[in-house]
C-alpha positions in Angstrom: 0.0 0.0 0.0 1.4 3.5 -0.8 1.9 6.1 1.9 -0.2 8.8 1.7 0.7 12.6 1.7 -0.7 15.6 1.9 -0.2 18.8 -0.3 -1.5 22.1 1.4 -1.8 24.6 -0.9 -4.0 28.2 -0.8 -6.1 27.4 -3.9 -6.3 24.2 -6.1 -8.4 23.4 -9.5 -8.2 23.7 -13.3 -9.0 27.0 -13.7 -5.8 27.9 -11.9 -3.0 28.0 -14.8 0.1 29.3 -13.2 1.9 30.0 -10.4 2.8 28.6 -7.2 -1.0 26.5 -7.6 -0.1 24.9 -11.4 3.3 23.6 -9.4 1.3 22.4 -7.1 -0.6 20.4 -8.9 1.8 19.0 -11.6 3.5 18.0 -8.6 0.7 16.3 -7.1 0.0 14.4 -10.2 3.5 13.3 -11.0 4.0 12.0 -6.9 0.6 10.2 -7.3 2.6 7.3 -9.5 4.6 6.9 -6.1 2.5 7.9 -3.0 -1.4 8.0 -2.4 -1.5 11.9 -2.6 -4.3 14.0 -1.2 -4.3 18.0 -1.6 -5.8 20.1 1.7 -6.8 23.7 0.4 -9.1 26.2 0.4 -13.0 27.1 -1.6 -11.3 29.9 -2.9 -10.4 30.6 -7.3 -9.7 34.4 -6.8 -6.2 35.3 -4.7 -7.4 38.8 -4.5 -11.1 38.2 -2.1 -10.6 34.5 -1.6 -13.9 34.3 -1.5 -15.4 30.9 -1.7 -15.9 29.4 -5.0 -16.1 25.5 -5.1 -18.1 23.4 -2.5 -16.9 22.7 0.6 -15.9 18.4 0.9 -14.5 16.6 -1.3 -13.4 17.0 -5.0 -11.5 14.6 -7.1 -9.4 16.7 -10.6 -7.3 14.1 -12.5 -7.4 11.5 -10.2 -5.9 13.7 -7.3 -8.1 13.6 -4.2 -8.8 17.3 -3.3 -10.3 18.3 0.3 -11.7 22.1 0.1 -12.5 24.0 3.2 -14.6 27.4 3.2 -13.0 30.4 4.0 -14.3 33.5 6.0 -15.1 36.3 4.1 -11.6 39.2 3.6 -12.0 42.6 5.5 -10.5 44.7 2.4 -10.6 47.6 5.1 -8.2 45.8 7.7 -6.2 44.6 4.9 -5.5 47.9 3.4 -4.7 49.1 7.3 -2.5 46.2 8.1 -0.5 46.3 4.5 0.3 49.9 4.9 2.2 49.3 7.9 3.9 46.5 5.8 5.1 48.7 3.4 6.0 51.4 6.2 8.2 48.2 8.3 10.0 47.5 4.9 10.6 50.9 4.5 12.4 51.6 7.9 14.3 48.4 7.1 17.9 49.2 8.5 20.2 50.9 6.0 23.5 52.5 5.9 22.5 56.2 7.1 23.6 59.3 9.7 23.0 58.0 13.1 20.0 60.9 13.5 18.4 59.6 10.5 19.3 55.8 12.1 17.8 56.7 15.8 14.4 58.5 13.8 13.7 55.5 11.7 14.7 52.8 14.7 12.0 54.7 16.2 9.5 54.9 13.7 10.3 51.0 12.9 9.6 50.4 16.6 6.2 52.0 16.4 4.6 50.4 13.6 6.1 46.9 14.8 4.0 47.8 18.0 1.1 48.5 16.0 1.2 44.6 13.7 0.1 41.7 14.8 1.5 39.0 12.7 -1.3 36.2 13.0 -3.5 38.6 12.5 -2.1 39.7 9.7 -2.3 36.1 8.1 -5.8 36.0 8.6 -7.0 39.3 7.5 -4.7 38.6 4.3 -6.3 35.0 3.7 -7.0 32.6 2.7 -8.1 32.1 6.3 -9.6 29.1 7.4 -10.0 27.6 10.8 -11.4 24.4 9.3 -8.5 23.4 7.3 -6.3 24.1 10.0 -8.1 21.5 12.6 -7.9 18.8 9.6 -4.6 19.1 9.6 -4.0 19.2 13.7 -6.3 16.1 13.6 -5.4 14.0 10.7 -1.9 14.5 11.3 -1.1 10.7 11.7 -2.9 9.9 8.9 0.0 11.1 6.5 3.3 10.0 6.4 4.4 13.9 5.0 2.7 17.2 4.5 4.1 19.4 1.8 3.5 23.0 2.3 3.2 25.6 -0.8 3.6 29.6 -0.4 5.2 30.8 2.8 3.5 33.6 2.5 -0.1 32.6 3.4 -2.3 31.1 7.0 -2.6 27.9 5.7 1.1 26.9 5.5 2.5 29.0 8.6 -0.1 28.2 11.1 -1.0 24.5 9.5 3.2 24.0 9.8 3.2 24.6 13.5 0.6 21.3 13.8 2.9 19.0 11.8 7.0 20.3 12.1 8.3 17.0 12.0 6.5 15.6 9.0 6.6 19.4 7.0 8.6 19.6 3.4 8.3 23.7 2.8 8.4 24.9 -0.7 8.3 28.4 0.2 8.1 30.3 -3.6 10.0 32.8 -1.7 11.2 36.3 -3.7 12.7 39.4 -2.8 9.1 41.6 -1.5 7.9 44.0 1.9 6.2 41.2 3.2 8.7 38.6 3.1 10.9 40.5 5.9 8.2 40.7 8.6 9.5 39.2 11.9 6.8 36.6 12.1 8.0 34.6 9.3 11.0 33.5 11.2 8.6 30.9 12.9 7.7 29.5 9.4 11.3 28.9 8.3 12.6 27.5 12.0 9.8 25.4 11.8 10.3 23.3 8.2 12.2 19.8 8.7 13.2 20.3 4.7 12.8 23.0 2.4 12.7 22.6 -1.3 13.7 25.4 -3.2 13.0 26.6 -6.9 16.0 27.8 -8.0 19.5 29.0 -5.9 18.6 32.6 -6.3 15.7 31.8 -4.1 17.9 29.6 -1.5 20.5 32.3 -1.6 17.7 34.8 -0.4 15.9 32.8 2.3 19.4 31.8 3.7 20.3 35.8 3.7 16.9 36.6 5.6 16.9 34.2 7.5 20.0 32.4 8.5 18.6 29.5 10.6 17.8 27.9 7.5 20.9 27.0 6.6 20.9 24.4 9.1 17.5 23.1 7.8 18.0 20.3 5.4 16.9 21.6 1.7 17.9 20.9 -2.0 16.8 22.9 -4.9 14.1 21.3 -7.0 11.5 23.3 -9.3 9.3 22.4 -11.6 9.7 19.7 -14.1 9.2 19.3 -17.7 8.2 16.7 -20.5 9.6 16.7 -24.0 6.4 16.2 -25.6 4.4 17.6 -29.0 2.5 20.3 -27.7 -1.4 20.5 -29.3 -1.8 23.8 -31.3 -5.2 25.4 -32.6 -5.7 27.9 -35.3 -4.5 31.2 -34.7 -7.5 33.6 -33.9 -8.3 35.8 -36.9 -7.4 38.9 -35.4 -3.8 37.6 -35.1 -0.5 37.2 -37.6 2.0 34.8 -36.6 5.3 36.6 -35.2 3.0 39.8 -36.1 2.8 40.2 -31.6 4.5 40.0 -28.5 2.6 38.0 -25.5 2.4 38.2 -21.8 0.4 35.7 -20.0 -0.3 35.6 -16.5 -2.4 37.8 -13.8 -2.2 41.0 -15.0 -1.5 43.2 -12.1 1.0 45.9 -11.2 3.5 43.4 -9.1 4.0 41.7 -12.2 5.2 44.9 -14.0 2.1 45.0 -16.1 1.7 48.7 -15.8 5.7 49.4 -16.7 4.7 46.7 -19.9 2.2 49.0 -21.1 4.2 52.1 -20.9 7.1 50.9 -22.6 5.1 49.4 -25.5 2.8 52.2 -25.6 6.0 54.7 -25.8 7.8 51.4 -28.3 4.8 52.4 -30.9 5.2 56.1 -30.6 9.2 55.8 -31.4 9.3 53.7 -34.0 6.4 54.3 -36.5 7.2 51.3 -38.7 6.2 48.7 -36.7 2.6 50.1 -36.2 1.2 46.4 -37.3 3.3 44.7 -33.8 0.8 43.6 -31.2 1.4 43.0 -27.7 -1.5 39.7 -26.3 -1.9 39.6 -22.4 -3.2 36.6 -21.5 -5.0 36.1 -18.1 -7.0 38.1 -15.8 -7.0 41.5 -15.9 -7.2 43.2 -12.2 -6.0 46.6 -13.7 -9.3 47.4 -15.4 -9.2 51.5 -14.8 -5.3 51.0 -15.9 -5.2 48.5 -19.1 -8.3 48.4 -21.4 -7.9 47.0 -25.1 -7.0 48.8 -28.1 -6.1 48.1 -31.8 -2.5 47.1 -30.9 -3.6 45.8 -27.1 -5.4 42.0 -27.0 -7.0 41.1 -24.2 -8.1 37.0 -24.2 -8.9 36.6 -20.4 -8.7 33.5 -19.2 -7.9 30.5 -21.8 -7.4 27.1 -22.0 -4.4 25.4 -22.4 -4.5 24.6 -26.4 -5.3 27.9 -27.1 -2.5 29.3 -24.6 -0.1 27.0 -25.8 -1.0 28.1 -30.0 -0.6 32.0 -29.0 2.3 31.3 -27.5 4.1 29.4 -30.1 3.3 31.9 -32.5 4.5 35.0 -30.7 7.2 36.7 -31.8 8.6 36.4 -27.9 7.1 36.2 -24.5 7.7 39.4 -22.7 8.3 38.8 -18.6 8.1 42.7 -16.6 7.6 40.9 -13.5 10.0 42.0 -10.2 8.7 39.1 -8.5 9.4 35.3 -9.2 10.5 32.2 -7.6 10.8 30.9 -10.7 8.2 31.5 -13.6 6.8 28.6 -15.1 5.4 29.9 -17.8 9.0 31.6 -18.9 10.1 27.5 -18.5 7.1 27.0 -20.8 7.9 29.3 -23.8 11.9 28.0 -23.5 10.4 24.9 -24.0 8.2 25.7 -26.9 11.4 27.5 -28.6 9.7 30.8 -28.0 12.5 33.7 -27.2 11.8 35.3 -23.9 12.5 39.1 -22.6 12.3 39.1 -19.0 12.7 42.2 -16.4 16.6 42.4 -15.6 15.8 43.4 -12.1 14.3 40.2 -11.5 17.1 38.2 -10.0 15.2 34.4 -11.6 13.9 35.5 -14.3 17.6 36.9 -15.0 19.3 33.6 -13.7 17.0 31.8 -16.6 18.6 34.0 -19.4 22.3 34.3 -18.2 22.3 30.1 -17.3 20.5 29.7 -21.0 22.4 32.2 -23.1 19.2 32.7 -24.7 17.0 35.5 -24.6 16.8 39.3 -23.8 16.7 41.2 -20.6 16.0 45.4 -19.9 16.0 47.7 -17.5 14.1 50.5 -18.9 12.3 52.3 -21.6 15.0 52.1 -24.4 16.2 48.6 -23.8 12.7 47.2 -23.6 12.3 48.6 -27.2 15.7 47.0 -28.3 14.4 44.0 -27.1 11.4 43.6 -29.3 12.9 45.5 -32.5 16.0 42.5 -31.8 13.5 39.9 -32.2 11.1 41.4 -34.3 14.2 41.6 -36.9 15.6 38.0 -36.0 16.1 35.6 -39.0 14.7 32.4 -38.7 17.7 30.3 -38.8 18.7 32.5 -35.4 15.8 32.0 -33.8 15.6 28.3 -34.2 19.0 28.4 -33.1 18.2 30.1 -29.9 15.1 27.9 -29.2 17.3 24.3 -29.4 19.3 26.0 -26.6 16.7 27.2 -24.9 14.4 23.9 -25.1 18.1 22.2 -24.0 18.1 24.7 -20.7 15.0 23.3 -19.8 15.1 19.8 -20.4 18.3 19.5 -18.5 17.4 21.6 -15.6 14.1 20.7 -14.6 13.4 17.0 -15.7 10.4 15.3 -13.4 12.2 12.2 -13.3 15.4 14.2 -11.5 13.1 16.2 -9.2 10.5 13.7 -8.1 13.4 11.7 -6.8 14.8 14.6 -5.0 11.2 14.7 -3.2 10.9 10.9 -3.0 14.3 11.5 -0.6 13.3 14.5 0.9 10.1 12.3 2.2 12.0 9.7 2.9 14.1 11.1 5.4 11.7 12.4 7.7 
């Protein structure tokens, strides 16, 4: 009989194509062949509300046994309140300054640390769900290990503290206000193993905090199948290599904003390439900020044939984002052969292009435009060049059979 383990993750189901919750549940499916694998997580579809989507009980999505909990309703009001102070406790961060300017912003640190409460600051971000928590603190002998996704989130710092000794932490860590709060020190003490995406993010968590050095941990990530991808036809509205293509949530973390700008400003510089589109793919929470135009698609939400077929056609996947633990979907294009221009000050996405010696990186305005007139002008025995490396990156780096036995051990040995 196969030990069974659980995967608690914020949010869980097929509408869910990226991120921290697509990992979760490739890697769910892929450790099914080897362990009876059951995922704990919440109602919720949106990240934003978390407001309770699916039935509470039990789901099953490709053969994956999935236990949803209901989650109480987000206080936007409290959240605004309590992330302002975030921002504020970043801010007063220690930093090489006059010993005045020190003492004022020791002080002003002091205050607003007096002022947060760091469980309550869990819940009132969410998902926060008392429920799920008590499963967890109840069935804990039922599973032989509980893999924990996001260390940002209730479910994995406070549903950690129930089950130390049997905890595998993939913390999706990256370089952001929050991640510095004091409380967060009990979350990475806590792990018995952490997996890692990349060794950018390792290198960061062991920075922050130190005492995870002494944690055991190996550096997994996502894997990938060499497999013939299933394309549709091209909508009408598009031309092949006629656009550039972001996909993902489409919010101002992400550099979706900055995007915008520096295409908008790409079109008013250089006239002759009026018919270049730029697709973003995915859910738009910048409504007031990003509407579509002539030379701005819009798709929403799509499945994954018709993701896959805009993205192989693309001229290049464009990448703003200042966050990442890894980026899937940048894996994704590599894979495809699809040249990708990634934020530079994003330390993974950066890793990915330097380690590949593919792609294109920028910093601003003018750079961003270089990037896209580069490819835009690329010949086609170039690009397929660049896509056999890239495809080779990917395939060598993050092969399922290499990191499922890296978590086969990493169970193992607790």
């Amino acid at each position: 009989m196969k030990d069974k383990i659980a995967i608690v993750v914020q949010r869980y189901g097929l509408e869910i194509n990226g991120g921290a919750e697509l990992h979760a549940r490739l890697l769910a499916e892929k450790l099914s062949n080897i362990y009876n694998v059951e995922v704990i997580t919440t109602c919720a579809v949106d990240h934003d509300s978390w407001d309770n989507h699916y039935l509470q009980g039990v789901d099953v999505i490709n053969g994956i046994k999935v236990r949803r909990f209901r989650t109480l309703k987000k206080d936007f009001k409290k959240f605004n309140q309590f992330n302002k102070i975030v921002q504020k406790l970043h801010k007063y961060n220690s930093r090489k300054l006059s010993l005045l300017n020190f003492l004022y912003l020791y002080y002003k640190r002091k205050h607003y640390k007096k002022a947060f409460n760091f469980n309550e600051w869990l819940e009132v971000q969410g998902p926060f769900s008392n429920d799920l928590i008590d499963f967890i603190g109840e069935k804990k002998e039922d599973y032989k290990a509980f893999i924990f996704f996001t260390y940002l989130y209730h479910p994995t710092n406070i549903g950690i503290r129930e089950v130390a000794e049997k905890s595998i932490l993939i913390p999706t860590a990256h370089d952001e206000p929050q991640f510095y709060l004091d409380g967060y020190k009990q979350l990475f003490s806590s792990a018995k193993f952490i997996m890692y995406n990349t060794q950018v993010e390792k290198d960061l968590v062991e920075r922050v905090y130190p005492q995870t050095k002494k944690t055991k941990s190996e550096i997994a990530g996502i894997g990938f199948d060499d497999y013939d991808t299933i394309l549709n036809e091209l909508p009408e509205y598009l031309s092949q290599k006629k656009y550039f293509i972001y996909i993902g949530r489409i919010v101002e973390d992400k550099g979706c904003v900055m995007m915008i700008e520096y295409f908008n400003n790409f079109k008013k510089t250089y006239p002759e390439y009026q018919d270049i589109k730029l697709v973003l793919v995915g859910k738009n929470y910048l409504e007031e900020k990003i509407t579509q135009k002539e030379d701005i698609i819009l798709t929403g939400f799509v499945d994954d044939n018709l993701k896959n077929t805009l993205l192989a056609n693309a001229c290049a996947l464009i990448m703003p984002s200042f966050y990442e633990s890894l980026s899937l979907i940048t894996l994704e294009a590599m894979l495809l052969k699809i040249p990708v221009i990634v934020n530079k000050n994003c330390d993974v996405l950066y890793s990915h292009i330097e380690k590949s010696e593919t792609g294109r990186s920028f910093t601003n305005n003018s750079e961003f435009s270089q990037a896209l007139i580069f490819y835009i002008n690329q010949t086609q025995k170039d690009i397929t060049a660049e896509g056999d490396k890239a495809k080779d990156y990917v395939l060598k780096n993050y092969s399922w059979d290499n990191i499922i036995n890296k978590y086969n051990s990493a169970i193992k040995s607790l």
